[in-house]
C-alpha positions, 0 to 999 in steps of 0.5 A: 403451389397449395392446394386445399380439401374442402368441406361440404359447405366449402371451407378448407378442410386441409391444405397440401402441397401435391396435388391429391384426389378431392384437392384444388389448387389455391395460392398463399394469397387466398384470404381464405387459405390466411385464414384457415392457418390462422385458425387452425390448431397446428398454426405454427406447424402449417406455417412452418411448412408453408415457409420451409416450401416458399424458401425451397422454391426460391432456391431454385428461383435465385439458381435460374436468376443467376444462369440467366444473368451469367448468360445474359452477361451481366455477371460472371460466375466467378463473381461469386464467391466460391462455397456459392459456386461450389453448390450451384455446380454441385446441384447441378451435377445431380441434377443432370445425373438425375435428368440422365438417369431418367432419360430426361434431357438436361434443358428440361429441369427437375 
């Protein structure tokens, strides 16, 4: 999720990726958030950052697919190989350290 600052006359003044007092939320397929990236003088970096957090999310996105095809049983952990193993079981961990630490129940994802 993005959200923008606007100017007095509406525009898009900045663009965040935490909500923030004076920001709305928006999404990357506003046309207007388009064209703010293209216009702006720090394109490349925006853009930069903008990939940098899609590709973060989908991380977590293809980590929730695969629990939900090895519950499913449509996939085997173990089909996977190893070193991908060895890091879903390595996220996990610290995320259920994390979720404990926090007094957050493991269902409940961070």
């Amino acid at each position: 999720m993005i959200y923008v600052k606007r100017t007095a006359d509406g525009g898009i003044a900045a663009i965040d990726f935490s909500p923030a007092p004076g920001f709305e939320q928006s999404n990357l397929f506003d046309p207007e958030v388009s064209e703010f990236l293209q216009a702006s003088s720090e394109n490349s970096e925006l853009i930069k950052e903008v990939l940098d957090r899609v590709d973060m999310e989908m991380g977590r996105v293809v980590e929730d697919l695969i629990d939900v095809l090895v519950d499913k049983g449509v996939m085997n952990f173990t089909d996977l190989p190893e070193v991908v193993q060895n890091k879903l079981l390595f996220k996990k961990t610290i995320r259920s350290s994390l979720n404990r630490g926090f007094g957050i129940p493991d269902e409940i994802p961070l």
